[in-house]
C-alpha positions as semicolon CSV with decimal commas, in nm:
position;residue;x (nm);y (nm);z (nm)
1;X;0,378;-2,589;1,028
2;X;0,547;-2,799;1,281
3;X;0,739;-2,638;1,585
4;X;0,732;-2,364;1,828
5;X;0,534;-2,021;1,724
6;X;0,771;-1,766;1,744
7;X;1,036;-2,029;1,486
8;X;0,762;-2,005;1,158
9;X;0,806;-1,821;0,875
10;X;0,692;-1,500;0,791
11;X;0,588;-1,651;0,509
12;X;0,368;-1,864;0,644
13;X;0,127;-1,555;0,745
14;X;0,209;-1,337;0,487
15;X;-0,012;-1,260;0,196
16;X;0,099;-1,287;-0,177
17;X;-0,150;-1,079;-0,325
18;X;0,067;-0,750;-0,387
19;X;-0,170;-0,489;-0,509
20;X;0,025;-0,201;-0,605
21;X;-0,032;0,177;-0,734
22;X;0,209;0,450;-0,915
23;X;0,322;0,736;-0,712
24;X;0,134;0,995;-0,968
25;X;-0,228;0,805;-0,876
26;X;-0,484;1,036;-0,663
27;X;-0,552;0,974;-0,314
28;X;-0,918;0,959;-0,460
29;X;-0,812;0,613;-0,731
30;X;-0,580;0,450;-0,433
31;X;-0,887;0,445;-0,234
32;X;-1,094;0,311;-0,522
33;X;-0,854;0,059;-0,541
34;X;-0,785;-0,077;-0,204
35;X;-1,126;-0,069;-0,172
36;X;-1,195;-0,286;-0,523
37;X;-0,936;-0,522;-0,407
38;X;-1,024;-0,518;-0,028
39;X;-0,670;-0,450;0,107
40;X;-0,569;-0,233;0,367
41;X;-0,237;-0,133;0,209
42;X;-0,112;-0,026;-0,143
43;X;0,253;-0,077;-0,273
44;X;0,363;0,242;-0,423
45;X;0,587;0,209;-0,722
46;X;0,754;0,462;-0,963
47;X;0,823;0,362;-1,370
48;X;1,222;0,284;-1,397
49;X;1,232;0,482;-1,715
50;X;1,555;0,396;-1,758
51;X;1,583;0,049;-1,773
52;X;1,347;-0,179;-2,029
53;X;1,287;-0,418;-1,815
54;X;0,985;-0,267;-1,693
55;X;1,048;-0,286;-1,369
56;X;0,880;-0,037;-1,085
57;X;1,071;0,099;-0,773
58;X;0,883;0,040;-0,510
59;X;0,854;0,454;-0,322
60;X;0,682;0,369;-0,042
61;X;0,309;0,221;0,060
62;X;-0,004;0,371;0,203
63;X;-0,235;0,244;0,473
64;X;-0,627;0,248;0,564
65;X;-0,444;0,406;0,878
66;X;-0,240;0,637;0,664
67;X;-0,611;0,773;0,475
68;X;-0,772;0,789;0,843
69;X;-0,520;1,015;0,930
70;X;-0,500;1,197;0,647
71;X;-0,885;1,263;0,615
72;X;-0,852;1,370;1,067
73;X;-0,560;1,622;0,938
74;X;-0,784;1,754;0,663
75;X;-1,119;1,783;0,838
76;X;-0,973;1,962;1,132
77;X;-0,833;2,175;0,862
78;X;-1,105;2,313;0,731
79;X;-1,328;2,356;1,108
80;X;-1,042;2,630;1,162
């Protein structure tokens, strides 16, 4: 990692470890999860039924900030 700062890779601080989850799982089993594999971020994938390749699509990805806000929304919710 020779050179300036702002001229490394992305790579070079990225992780690798890709934990992912399918679309259909329950807020309750992505929590169990990121929580299993201490991440603070799930991949969220959908089945490409029609390929066999098994390959997933990835839909989107969910945050420890995306729960916190989630559980604020919900809480507040149910005060009213």
């Amino acid at each position: 990692m020779n050179g300036k700062l702002y001229e490394i890779p992305i790579s070079e601080a990225m992780t690798t470890k890709l934990v992912i989850a399918d679309k259909n799982s329950t807020i309750t089993e992505c929590a169990k999860t990121m929580t299993t594999n201490i991440v603070n971020s799930l991949i969220i994938v959908e089945d490409d039924n029609n390929n066999n390749n098994n390959n997933n699509n990835l839909v989107g990805i969910i945050t420890s900030t995306d729960f916190a806000t989630f559980f604020l929304r919900t809480i507040s919710v149910l005060r009213l």
